[in-house]
Structures are given as C-alpha cells and as structure tokens.
C-alpha positions as CSV (number, residue, x, y, z in Angstrom):
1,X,7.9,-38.6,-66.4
2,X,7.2,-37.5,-69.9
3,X,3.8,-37.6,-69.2
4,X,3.9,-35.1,-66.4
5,X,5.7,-33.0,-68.4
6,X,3.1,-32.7,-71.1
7,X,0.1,-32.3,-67.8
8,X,2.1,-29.8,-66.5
9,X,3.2,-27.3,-69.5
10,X,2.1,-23.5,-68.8
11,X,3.0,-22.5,-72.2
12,X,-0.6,-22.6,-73.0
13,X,-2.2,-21.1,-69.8
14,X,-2.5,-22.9,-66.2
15,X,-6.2,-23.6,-67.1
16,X,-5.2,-26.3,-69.7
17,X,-2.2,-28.0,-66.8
18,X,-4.0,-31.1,-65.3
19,X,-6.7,-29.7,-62.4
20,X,-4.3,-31.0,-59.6
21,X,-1.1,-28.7,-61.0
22,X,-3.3,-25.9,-59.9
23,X,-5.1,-26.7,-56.5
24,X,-4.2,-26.6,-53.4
25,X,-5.5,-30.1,-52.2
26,X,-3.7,-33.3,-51.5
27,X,-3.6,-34.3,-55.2
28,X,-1.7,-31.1,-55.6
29,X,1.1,-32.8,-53.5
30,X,0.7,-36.8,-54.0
31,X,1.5,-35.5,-57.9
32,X,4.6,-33.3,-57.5
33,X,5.9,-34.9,-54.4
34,X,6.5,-38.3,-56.4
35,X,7.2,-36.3,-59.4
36,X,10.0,-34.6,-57.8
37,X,11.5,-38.0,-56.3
38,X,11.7,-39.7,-59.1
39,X,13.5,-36.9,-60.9
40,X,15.9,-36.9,-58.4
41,X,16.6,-40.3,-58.7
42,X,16.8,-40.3,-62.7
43,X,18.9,-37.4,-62.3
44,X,21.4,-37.4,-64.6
45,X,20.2,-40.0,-66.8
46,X,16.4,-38.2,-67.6
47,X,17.2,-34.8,-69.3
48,X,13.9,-32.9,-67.8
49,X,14.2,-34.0,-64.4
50,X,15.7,-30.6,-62.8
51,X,12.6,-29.0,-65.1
52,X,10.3,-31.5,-63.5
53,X,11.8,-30.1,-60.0
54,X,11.7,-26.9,-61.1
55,X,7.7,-27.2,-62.2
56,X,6.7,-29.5,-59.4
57,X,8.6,-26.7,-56.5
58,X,6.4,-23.8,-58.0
59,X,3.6,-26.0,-58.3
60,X,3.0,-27.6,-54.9
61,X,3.4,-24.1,-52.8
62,X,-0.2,-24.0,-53.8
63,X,-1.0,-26.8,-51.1
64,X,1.5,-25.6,-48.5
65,X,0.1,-22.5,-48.6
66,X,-3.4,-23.7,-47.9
67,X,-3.0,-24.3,-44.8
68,X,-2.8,-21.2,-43.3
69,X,-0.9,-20.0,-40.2
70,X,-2.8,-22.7,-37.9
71,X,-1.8,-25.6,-40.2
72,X,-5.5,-27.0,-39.9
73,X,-6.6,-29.2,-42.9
74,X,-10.4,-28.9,-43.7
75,X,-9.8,-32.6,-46.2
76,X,-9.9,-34.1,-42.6
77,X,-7.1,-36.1,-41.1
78,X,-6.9,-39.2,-43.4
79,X,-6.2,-36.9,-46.7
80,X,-4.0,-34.6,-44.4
81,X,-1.6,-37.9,-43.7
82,X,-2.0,-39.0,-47.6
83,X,-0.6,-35.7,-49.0
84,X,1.9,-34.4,-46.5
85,X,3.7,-38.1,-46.7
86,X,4.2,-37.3,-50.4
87,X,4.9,-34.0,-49.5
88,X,7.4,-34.0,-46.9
89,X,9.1,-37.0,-48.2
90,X,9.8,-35.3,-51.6
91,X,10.9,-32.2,-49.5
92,X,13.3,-34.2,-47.3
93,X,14.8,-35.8,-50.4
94,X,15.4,-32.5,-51.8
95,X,17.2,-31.5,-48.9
96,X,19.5,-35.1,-48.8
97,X,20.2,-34.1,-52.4
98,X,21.6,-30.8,-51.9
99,X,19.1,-29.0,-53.6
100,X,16.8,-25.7,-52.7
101,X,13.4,-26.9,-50.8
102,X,11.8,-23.3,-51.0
103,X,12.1,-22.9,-47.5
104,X,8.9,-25.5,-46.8
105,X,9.9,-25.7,-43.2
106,X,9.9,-21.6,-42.6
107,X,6.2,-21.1,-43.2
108,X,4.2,-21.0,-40.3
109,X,2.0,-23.1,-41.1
110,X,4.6,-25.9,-41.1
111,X,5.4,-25.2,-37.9
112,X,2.3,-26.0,-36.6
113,X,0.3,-28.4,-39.4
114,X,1.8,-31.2,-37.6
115,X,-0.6,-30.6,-34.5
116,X,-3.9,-31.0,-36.9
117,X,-3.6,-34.6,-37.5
118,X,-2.2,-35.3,-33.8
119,X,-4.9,-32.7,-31.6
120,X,-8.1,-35.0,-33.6
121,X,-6.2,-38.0,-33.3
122,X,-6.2,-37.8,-29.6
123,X,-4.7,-41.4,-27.8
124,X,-5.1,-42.7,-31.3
125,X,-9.1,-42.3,-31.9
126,X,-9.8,-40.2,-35.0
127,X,-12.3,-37.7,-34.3
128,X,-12.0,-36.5,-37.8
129,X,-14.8,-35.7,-40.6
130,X,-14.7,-35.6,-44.5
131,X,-14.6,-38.5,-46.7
132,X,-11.3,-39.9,-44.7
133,X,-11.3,-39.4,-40.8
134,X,-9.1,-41.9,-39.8
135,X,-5.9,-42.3,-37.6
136,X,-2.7,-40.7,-39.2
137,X,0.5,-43.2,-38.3
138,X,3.6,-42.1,-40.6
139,X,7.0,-41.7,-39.4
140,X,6.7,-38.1,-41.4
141,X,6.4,-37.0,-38.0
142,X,9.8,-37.9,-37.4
143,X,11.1,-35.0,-39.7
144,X,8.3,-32.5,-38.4
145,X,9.9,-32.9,-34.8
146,X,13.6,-32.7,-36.5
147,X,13.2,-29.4,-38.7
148,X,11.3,-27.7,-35.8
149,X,12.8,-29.5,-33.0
150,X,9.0,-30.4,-31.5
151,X,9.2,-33.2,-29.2
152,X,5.7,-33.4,-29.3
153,X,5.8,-35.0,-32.8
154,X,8.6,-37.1,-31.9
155,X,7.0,-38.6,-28.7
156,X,3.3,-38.7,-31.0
157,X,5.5,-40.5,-33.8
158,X,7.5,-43.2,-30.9
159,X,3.5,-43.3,-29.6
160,X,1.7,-44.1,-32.5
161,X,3.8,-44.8,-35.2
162,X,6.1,-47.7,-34.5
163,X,5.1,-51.0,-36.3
164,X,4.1,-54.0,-34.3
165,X,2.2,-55.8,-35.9
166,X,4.2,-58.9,-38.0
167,X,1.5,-59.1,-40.0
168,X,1.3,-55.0,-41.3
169,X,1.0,-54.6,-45.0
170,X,0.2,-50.9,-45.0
171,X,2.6,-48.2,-45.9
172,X,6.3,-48.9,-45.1
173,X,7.2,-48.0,-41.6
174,X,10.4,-49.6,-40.3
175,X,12.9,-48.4,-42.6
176,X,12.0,-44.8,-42.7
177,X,11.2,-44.9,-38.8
178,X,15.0,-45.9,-38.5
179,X,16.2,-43.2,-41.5
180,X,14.0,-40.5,-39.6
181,X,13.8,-40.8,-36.1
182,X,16.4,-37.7,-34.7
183,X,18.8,-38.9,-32.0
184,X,21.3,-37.6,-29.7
185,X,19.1,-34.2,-29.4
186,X,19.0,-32.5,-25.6
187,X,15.3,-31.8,-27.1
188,X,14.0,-34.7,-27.4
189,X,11.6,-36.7,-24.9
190,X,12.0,-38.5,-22.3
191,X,10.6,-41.6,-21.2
192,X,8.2,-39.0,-19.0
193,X,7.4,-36.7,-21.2
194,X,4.5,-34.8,-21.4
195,X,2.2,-33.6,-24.3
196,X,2.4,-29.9,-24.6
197,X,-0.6,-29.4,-26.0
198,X,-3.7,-27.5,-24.1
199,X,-6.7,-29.7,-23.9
200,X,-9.0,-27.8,-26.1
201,X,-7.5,-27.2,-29.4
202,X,-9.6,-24.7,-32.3
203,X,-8.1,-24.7,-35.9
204,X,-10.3,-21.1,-36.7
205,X,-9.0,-21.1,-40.3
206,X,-11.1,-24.3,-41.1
207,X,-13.6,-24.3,-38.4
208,X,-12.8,-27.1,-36.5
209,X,-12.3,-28.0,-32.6
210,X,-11.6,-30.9,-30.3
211,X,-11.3,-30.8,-26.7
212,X,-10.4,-34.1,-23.9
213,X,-10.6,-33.9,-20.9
214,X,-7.0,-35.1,-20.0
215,X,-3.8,-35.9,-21.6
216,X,-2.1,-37.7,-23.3
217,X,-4.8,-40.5,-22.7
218,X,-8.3,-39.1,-22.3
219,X,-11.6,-40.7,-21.8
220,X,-13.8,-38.2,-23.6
221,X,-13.1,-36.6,-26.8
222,X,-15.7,-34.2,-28.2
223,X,-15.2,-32.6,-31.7
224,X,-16.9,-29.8,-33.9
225,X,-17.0,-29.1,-37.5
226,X,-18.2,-26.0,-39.6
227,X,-16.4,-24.5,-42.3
228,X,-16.1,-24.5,-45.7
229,X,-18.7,-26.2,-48.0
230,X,-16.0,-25.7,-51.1
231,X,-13.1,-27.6,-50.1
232,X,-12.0,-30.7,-51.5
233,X,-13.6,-34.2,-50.0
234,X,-15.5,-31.9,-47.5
235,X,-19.1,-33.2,-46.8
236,X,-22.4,-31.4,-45.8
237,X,-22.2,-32.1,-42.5
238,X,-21.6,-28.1,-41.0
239,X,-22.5,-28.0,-37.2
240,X,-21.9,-31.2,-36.6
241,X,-20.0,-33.4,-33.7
242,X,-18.5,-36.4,-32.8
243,X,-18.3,-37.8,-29.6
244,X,-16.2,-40.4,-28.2
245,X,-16.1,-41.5,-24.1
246,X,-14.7,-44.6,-21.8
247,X,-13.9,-46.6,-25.0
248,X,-17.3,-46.2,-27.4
249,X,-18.5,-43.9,-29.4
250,X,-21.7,-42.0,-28.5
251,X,-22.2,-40.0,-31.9
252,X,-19.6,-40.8,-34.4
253,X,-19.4,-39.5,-38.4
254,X,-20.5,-42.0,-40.9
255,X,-17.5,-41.0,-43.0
256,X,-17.7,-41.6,-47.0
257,X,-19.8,-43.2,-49.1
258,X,-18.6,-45.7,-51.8
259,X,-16.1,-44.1,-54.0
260,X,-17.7,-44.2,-57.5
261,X,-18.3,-42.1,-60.6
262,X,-21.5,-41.2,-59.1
263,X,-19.7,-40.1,-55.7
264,X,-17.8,-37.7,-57.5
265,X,-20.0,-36.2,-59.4
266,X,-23.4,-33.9,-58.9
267,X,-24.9,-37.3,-57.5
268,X,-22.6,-36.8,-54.5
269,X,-24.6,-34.8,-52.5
270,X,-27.7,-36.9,-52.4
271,X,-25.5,-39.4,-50.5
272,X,-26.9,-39.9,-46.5
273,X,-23.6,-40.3,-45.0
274,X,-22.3,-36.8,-46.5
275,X,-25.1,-34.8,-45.5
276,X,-25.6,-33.5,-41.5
277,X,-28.8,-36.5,-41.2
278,X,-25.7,-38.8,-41.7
C-alpha cells in the first residue's frame, strides 16, 4: 500500500505518477480497483487507506470515462472483462462499505458497456480483435443487471457465467455468483426470456460491429474492425473481419503474439499476427 502511495503522489506533477495513474486503459483500473479494496479492508488499521480511496476514486474516472456514451472498448473483449472485474468489484465494495462511489453507475456509458463484451460474444464465440479476444464469463454481470435493472445481463450472466466444470481453476465464480446474482426482482428473466438486443450491433465510438443472423443462438456471426491505431493493446489490423458460421470459423483473427519485451516495444509492429496480413 505504501508503495502505491509513493506511484501515485501528484505533488510533483501527474507526469512523474506511474503511467497507468494517468490512462485511461485497463491497467488504469486493475491498479486502483485493488488498491481501493484493500484499503477498505485495512481500514482502520492502515492510516492512508481513505487517501488511497480518495487517490484511486479521482484516478480511475479516467477509464470510465473512456468509454464513451456507447460503452464500446477498443482493448477488445478479453482486456474489457480484465479491467471492469477490478473495476466494478472495487466499486461494489465501496458501496457495501457505505462510502461515495462517484456515481460510476449514472454515466452513460455504464449503462450500456455491459452490451460490448456480450453483442461480440454472441452464444459464447468471441468475435473480438486486439491482443485478447476471448469469451468474457464473470459474474460482474450480475451487478450490471442489478444497478441498471438489465435483464439482459442477468440472463447473459445465468447463460454463460455459471461454473460447471469440477475441474475450473480460473477466476472464482461460485461464491460471487451467489453474493451477486439479484433475486426476488419483477424484472428479472424468466425461463423464456428473450435477448433484447437487435441483431446488428455498431459501437461508432470505437469502430466496431457484429451482426447474427438470429438470437440468442445464431449460426453466423460476422464482425468488423476500424478505429483507432492509438489505443492500448490495439493491433494493425483496421478493415478487418472475422467470420464465424454453423460451428467453424471461416476467417478468424490470429489474436496476439508472444507477450515479451520485444512485443511491447517498437519491435511490436513487425509482428504478423498484429498486422491486417495476420
């Protein structure tokens, strides 16, 4: 704790903070998001942890903020689910424990962000791009649909993220599917329920589209990227596609290469997979 403390001190200018206090990527929030929870559970024995809420608050509106009104998320799907579960977890806590959450939940784009990872993970195929397009399963769904009273997230969360597997050793489902899940709601779904969602979806603000040709289950599921060369684990890949039909892909995104010093650096963009060849 004292160390984010010391990567997060202003005093000196916001250029000198660590390079994820002042961005608006998923870093931004993995970083404050388990910052903030572990202040709150040292409260009262760690004398900086309501400064490390206080820095950690101001700090991460940077990320929410990114996402514009649509809530697309030009990282791609994968790096969507890895810093909203730090995110919204840390936001939830902050509401358990009484304290100001900055009204997260009121911006528009929270409202809608949820429908990013769910619209190009379609019947549970990611048709995503970046260095991480994979299938988003998190029972952070579970509070989307409670704070905006969606069912959709709530039947895409009982859908897709319910653990059956005896053998998972991912992320830890059960207990937070039990903690999260809303009950007792006239809202919520029914065993019938129906995806609300229209068939072709476009996130404008990142350049991104999908369209099925049925739901909730489709056989065909076509995606398109352009966008922003700029953004963080973005690849140059612009007017490209995916394309997924009866169970096999028919022009699918190589995804990342290895993650190494080299990948990260200038070298990056001599990688095949990143580039639109890939």
């Amino acid at each position: 704790m004292t160390q984010y403390l010391v990567h997060t001190d202003e005093s000196k200018g916001l250029k000198n903070t660590a390079y994820w206090y002042q961005g608006p990527y998923n870093w931004n929030a993995v970083c404050n998001g388990g910052a903030v929870i572990s202040a709150l559970a040292l409260e009262g024995e760690y004398p900086h942890a309501e400064e490390i809420i206080r820095r950690a608050s101001r700090s991460w509106r940077r990320y929410f903020e990114y996402f514009k009104a649509d809530g697309g998320c030009d990282e791609g799907t994968g790096y969507w689910g890895y810093g909203m579960r730090y995110a919204i977890m840390a936001v939830e806590a902050l509401k358990v424990a009484g304290k100001d959450d900055g009204g997260i939940f009121e911006m528009e784009s929270m409202k809608n962000t949820a429908y990013f990872p769910i619209s190009f993970c379609p019947r549970g195929v990611a048709v995503s791009f970046g260095d991480a397009g994979m299938m988003v399963s998190d029972p952070i769904f579970y509070i989307f649909g409670a704070r905006n009273k969606n069912p959709d997230f709530v039947w895409y969360a009982d859908t897709y993220c319910q653990t059956t597997d005896p053998n998972y050793e991912g992320w830890p489902r059960e207990p937070l599917e039990i903690l999260w899940r809303p009950v007792g709601e006239e809202w919520l779904p029914g065993k019938s329920y129906a995806l609300k969602m229209d068939r072709a979806r476009l996130f404008g603000e990142i350049g991104w589209s999908v369209m099925v040709d049925k739901l909730p289950t489709p056989d065909v599921i076509a995606g398109f990227k352009c966008g922003s060369l700029a953004t963080s684990h973005v690849q140059l890949d612009n007017n490209t596609f995916q394309i997924w039909a009866y169970g096999k892909w028919l022009a699918v995104d190589l995804g990342s290469g290895s993650y190494n010093a080299d990948y990260f650096g200038p070298k990056r963009w001599g990688y095949y997979e990143v580039a639109t060849e890939g």
